[in-house]
C-alpha positions as CSV (number, residue, x, y, z in Angstrom):
1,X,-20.5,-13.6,5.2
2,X,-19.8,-16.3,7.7
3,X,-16.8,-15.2,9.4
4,X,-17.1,-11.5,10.3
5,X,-21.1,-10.5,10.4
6,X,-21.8,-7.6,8.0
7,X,-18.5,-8.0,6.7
8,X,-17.1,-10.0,3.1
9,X,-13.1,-11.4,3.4
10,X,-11.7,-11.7,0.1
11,X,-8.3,-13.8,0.3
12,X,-6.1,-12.1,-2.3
13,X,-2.7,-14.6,-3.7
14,X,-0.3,-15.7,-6.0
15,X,3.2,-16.6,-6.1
16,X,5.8,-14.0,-6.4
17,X,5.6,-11.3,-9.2
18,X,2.0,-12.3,-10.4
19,X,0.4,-9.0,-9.3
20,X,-0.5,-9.5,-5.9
21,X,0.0,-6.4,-4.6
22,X,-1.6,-4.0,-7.7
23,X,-4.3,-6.1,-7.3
24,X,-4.5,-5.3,-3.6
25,X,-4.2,-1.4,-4.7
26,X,-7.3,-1.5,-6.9
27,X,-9.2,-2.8,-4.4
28,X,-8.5,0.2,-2.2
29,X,-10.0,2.5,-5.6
30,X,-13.2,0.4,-5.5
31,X,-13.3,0.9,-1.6
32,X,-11.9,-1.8,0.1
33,X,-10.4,-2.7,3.3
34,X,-7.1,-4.1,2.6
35,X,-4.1,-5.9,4.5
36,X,-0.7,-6.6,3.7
37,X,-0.2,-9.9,6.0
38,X,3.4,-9.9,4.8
39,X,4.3,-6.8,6.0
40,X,2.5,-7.8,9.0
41,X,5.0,-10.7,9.3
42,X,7.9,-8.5,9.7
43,X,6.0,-6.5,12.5
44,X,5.6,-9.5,13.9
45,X,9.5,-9.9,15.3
46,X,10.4,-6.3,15.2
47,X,11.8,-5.2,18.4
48,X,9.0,-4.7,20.8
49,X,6.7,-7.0,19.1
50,X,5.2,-10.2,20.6
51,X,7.5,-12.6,18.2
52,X,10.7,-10.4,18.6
53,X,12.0,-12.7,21.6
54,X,10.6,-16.1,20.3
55,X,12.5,-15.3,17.0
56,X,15.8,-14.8,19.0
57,X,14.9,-17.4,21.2
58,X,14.4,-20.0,18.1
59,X,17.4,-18.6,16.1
60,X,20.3,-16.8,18.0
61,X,21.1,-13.3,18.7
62,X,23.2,-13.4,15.9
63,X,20.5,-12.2,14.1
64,X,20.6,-8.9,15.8
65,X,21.6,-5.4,14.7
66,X,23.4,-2.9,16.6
67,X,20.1,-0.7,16.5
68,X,18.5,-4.1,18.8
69,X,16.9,-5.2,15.3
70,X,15.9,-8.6,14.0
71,X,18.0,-8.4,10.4
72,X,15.7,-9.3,8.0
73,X,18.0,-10.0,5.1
74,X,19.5,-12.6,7.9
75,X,16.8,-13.9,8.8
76,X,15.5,-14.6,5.6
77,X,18.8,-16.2,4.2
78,X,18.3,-18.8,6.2
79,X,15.1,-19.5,6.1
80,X,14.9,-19.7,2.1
81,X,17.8,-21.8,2.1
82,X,16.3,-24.4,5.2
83,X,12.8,-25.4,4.9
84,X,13.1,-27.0,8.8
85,X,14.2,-23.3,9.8
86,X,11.2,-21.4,7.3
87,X,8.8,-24.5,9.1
88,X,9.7,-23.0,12.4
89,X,9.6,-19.4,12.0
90,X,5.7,-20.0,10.7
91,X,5.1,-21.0,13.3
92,X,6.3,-18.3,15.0
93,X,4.9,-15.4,13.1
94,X,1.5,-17.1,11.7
95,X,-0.5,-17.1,14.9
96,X,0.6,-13.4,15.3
97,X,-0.8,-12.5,11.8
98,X,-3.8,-13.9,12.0
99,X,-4.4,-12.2,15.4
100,X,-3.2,-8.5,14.0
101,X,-5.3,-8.9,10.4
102,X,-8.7,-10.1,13.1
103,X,-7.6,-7.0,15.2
104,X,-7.8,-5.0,11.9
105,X,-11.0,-6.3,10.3
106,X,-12.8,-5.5,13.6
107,X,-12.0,-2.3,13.3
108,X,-12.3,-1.9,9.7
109,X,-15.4,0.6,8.7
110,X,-15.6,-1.2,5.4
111,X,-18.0,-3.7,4.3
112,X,-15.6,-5.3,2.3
113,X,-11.9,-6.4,3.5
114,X,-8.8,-8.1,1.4
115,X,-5.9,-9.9,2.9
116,X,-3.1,-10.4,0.7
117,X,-1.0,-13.0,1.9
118,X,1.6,-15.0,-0.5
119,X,1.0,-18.3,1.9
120,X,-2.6,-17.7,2.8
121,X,-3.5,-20.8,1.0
122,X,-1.5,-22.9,3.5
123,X,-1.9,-20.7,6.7
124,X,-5.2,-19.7,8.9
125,X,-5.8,-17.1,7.0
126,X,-7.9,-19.0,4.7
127,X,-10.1,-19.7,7.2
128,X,-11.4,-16.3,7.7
129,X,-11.8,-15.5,3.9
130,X,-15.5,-15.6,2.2
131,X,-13.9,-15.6,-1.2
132,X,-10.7,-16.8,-2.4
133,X,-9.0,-15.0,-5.3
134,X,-5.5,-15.4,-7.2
135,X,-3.5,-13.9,-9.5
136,X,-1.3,-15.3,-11.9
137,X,0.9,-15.0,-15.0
138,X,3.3,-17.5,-17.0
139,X,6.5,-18.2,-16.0
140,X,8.3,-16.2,-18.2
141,X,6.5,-13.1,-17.4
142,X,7.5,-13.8,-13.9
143,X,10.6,-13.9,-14.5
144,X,10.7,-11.1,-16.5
145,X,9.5,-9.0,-13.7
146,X,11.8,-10.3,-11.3
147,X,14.7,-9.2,-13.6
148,X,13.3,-5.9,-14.6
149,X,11.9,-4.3,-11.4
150,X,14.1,-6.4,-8.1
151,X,17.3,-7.1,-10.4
152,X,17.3,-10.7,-10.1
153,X,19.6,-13.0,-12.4
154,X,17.5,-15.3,-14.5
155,X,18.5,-18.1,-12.3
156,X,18.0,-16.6,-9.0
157,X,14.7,-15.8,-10.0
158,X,13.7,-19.3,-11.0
159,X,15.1,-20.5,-8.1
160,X,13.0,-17.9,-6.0
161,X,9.7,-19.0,-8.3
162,X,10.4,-22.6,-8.2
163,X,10.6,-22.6,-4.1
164,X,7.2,-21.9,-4.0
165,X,4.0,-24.2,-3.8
166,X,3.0,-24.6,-7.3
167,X,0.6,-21.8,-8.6
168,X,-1.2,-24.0,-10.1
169,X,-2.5,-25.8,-7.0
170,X,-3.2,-21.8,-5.7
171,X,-5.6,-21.5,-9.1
172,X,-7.4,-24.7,-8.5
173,X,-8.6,-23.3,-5.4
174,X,-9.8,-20.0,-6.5
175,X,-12.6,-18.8,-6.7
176,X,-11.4,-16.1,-8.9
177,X,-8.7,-16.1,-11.4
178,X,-7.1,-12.5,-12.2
179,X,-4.6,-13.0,-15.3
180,X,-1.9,-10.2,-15.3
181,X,0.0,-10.3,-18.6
182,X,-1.5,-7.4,-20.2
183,X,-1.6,-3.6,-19.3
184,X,-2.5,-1.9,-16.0
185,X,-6.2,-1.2,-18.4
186,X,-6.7,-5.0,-19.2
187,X,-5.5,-5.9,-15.6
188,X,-8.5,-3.1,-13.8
189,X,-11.0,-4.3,-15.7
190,X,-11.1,-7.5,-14.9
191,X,-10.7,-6.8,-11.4
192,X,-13.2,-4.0,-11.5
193,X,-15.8,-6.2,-13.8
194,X,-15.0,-9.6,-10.7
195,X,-15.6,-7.1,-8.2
196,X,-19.0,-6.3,-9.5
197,X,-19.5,-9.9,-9.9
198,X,-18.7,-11.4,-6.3
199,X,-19.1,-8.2,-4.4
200,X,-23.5,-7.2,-4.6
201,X,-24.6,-3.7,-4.9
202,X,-20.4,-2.8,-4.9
203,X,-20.5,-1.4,-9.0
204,X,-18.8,1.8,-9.0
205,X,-21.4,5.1,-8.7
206,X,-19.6,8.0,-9.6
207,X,-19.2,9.3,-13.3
208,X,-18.3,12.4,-12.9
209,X,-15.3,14.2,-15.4
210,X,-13.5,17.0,-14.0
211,X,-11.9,20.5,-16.3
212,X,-8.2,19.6,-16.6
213,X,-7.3,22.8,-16.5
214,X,-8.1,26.0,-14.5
215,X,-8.8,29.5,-15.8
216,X,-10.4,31.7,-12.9
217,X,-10.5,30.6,-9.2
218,X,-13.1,31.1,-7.1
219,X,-15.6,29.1,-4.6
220,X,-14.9,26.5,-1.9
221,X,-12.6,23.7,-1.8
222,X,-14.0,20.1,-2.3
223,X,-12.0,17.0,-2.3
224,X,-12.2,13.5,-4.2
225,X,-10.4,10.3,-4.4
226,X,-8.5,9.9,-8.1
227,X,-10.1,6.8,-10.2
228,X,-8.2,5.4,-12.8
229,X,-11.1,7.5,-15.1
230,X,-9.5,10.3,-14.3
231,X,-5.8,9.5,-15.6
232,X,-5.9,12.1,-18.8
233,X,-6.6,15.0,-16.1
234,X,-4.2,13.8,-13.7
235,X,-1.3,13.5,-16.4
236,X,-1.8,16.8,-18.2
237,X,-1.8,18.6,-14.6
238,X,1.5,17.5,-13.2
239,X,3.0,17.8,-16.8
240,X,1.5,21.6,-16.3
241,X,2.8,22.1,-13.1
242,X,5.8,20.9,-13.0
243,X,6.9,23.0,-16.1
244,X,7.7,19.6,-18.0
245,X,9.9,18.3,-15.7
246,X,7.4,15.3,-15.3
247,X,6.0,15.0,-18.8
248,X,3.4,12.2,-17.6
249,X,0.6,10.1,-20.1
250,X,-2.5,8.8,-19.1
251,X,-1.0,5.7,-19.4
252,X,1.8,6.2,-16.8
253,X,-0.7,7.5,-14.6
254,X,-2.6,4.2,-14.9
255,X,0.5,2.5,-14.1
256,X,0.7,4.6,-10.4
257,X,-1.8,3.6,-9.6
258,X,-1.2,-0.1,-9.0
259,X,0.9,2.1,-6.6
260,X,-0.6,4.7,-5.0
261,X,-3.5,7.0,-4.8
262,X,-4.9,10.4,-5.4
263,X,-6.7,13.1,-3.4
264,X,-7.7,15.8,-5.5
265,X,-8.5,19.2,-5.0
266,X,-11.2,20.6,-6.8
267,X,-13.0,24.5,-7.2
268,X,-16.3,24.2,-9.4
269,X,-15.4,20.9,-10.5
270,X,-11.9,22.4,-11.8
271,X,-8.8,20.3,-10.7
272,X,-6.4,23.1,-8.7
273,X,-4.5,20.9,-6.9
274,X,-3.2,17.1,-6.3
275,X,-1.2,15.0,-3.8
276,X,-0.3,11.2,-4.4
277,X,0.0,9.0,-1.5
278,X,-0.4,5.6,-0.7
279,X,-0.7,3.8,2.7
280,X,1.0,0.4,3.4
281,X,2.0,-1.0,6.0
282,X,-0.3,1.2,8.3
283,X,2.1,4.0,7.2
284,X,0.7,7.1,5.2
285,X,3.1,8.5,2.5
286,X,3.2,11.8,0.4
287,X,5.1,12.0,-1.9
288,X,3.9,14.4,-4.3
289,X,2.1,17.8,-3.9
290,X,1.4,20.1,-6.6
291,X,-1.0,23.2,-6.4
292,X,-2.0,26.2,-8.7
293,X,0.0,29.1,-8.1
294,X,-3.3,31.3,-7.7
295,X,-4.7,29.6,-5.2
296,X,-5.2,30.4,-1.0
297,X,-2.1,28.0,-0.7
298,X,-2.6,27.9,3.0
299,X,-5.9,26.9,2.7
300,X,-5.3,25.0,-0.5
301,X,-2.9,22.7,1.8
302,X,-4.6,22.1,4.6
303,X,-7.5,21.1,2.7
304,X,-5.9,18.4,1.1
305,X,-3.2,17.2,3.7
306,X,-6.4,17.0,6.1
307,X,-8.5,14.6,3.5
308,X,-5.8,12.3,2.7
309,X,-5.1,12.2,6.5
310,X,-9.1,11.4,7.1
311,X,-8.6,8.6,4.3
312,X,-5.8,7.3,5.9
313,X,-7.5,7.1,9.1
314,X,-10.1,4.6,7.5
315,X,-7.1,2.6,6.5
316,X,-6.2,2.6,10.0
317,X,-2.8,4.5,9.7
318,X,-1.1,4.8,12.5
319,X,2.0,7.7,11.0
320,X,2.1,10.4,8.5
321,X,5.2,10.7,6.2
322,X,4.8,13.9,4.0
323,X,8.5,14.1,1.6
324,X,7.9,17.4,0.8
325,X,9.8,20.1,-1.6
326,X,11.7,22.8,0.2
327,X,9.1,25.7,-1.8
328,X,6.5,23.7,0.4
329,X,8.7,23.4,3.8
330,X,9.2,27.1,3.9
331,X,5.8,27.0,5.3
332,X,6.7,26.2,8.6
333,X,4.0,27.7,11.1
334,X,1.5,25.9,8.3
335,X,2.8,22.1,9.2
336,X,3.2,23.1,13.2
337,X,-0.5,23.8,13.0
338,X,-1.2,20.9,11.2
339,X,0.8,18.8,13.8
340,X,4.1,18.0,11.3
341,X,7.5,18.3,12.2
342,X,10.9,17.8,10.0
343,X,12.3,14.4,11.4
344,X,14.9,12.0,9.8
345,X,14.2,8.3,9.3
346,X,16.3,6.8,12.2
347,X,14.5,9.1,14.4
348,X,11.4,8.0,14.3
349,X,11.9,4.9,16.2
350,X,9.0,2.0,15.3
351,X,11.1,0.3,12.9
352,X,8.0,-0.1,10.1
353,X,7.6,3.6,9.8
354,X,11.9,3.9,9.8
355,X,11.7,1.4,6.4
356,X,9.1,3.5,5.2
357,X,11.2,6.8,5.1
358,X,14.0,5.3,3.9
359,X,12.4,3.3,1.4
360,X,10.3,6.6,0.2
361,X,13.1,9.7,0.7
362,X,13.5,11.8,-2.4
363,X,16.7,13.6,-3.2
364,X,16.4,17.2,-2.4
365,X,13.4,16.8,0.0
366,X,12.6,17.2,3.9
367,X,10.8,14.3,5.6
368,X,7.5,15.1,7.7
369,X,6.0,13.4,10.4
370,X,2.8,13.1,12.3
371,X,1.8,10.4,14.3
372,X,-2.1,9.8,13.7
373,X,-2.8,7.1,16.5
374,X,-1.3,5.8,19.6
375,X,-2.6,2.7,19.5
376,X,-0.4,0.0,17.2
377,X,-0.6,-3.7,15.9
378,X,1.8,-6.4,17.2
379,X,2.6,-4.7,20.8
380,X,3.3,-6.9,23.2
381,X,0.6,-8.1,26.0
């Protein structure tokens, strides 16, 4: 623990559509601290942000929107396609990164913090890691994934995985290799069983099982974070509850969470309600809620939206985004209590918790908010 006293850095990478960032989930599950310094590379230059004018400055104002915003999809055609340009804009935003992840592993509660980055190898970053770990997978199953989930032509995607530094140069340097060709099951065991291995005293504690399905109601509320363990119960209860219009396994449940997570609500160890959520960026979304029908549902809710609030506040969120259904907006003195109210994604002006709405907005549902700190990364100075 030589960088950050009482703390262990693990450097999470890999080249693109190796895993990176379900790896980077599961580390959440066991516990973990974790940082997305690529999405802290777009903060970097959004407007407002200490790299915004440098950016403009280096590049043109052709690069602008009409909402004042660096376009990213500008931006980043001309960097792939100039490595002079991509030289200069690391420069830029990789000083700015490290600063924000420092910021954030300062203020991290956890003993143990990740940083995902895709270039940490050849950045700063590396210097503050304690352990280095990559993910990989063939070539093919790159590709494959490319294809499949972003849509990619076979050639653009070997032309995407063939402008990066070789992976195997990344794998030489690791000090852990996490191969993801199998399922979401093969893929969190080895990263549970490395965990256990590099991280002391860090073995998972908790075996308890939970009743799948409720029969009477009674006694307090308690509240627990989803482990894949708990998939089987998970599946069968959204299958219940939402009268089959989600018919969900144990293995697609497995598969969410390389995603997101789970705050359950629990009476006598009975599961009576769930919401998924997941925080990146430092933006909290909800996207799912389902509860018993017999349940206190005003309690039952606040319960639950205050927990996963509390767990995003140790993963130093700075917004709430709850897409709820309208059964659950009819509610309203409920979410003006809890500090909510129904905004639209241009409105909410930092442009990282905009992308998040729109990115996240279900058909049919009402967008949330609730800011849940004042204080943000990559402000000017």
């Amino acid at each position: 623990m030589s960088n950050w006293p009482g703390k262990f850095v693990i450097g999470l990478t890999g080249n693109i559509a190796t895993g990176k960032s379900v790896v980077r989930r599961m580390f959440e599950h066991l516990g973990a601290y974790t940082i997305d310094a690529d999405a802290l590379t777009h903060r970097t230059y959004s407007k407002g942000a200490p790299g915004y004018q440098q950016v403009i400055d280096t590049f043109g104002r052709w690069l602008v929107n009409k909402d004042g915003e660096i376009d990213r999809s500008k931006l980043g055609n001309l960097v792939f396609n100039d490595r002079e340009a991509m030289s200069q804009l690391e420069d830029i935003v990789h000083p700015l990164v490290r600063q924000a992840a420092e910021m954030l592993i300062k203020r991290a509660h956890q003993r143990v913090v990740v940083i995902e980055a895709i270039k940490l190898l050849e950045g700063d970053l590396r210097k503050v890691c304690d352990s280095i770990w990559v993910t990989n997978a063939p070539q093919e199953v790159q590709v494959e994934r490319l294809i499949r989930k972003r849509g990619f032509s076979r050639e653009r995607a070997l032309e995407r995985i063939n402008m990066q530094s070789a992976q195997s140069m990344k794998v030489s340097l690791a000090n852990i290799v996490i191969t993801n060709t199998g399922s979401y099951d093969s893929l969190w065991k080895q990263v549970n069983a490395a965990w256990k291995e590099v991280v002391p005293g860090a073995a998972e504690a908790d075996t308890e099982t939970i009743s799948k399905k409720a029969t009477a109601i009674s006694g307090e509320f308690s509240t627990k974070r989803g482990k894949p363990k708990n998939s089987s119960a998970i599946a069968e209860f959204i299958t219940r509850l939402s009268m089959g219009k989600r018919v969900m396994s144990a293995d697609n449940i497995m598969e969410e969470f390389g995603d997101k997570a789970y705050m359950l609500l629990q009476v006598d160890g009975t599961l009576v309600g769930l919401a998924s959520w997941q925080v990146e960026n430092l933006v909290t979304r909800t996207t799912d809620i389902y509860l018993e029908e017999k349940l206190d549902q005003k309690k039952a809710l606040t319960t639950l939206i205050k927990e996963v609030e509390r767990a995003s506040g140790e993963l130093q969120s700075e917004a709430s985004l709850i897409f709820a259904s309208n059964e659950l907006t009819t509610q309203e003195a409920l979410w003006k209590n809890l500090g909510y109210e129904r905004r639209t994604p241009e409105t909410l002006g930092v442009q990282a918790w905009k992308d998040a709405a729109t990115e996240s907005m279900i058909s049919g549902s009402t967008l949330l908010f609730k800011q849940l700190r004042q204080e943000r990364v990559l402000r000017p100075i």
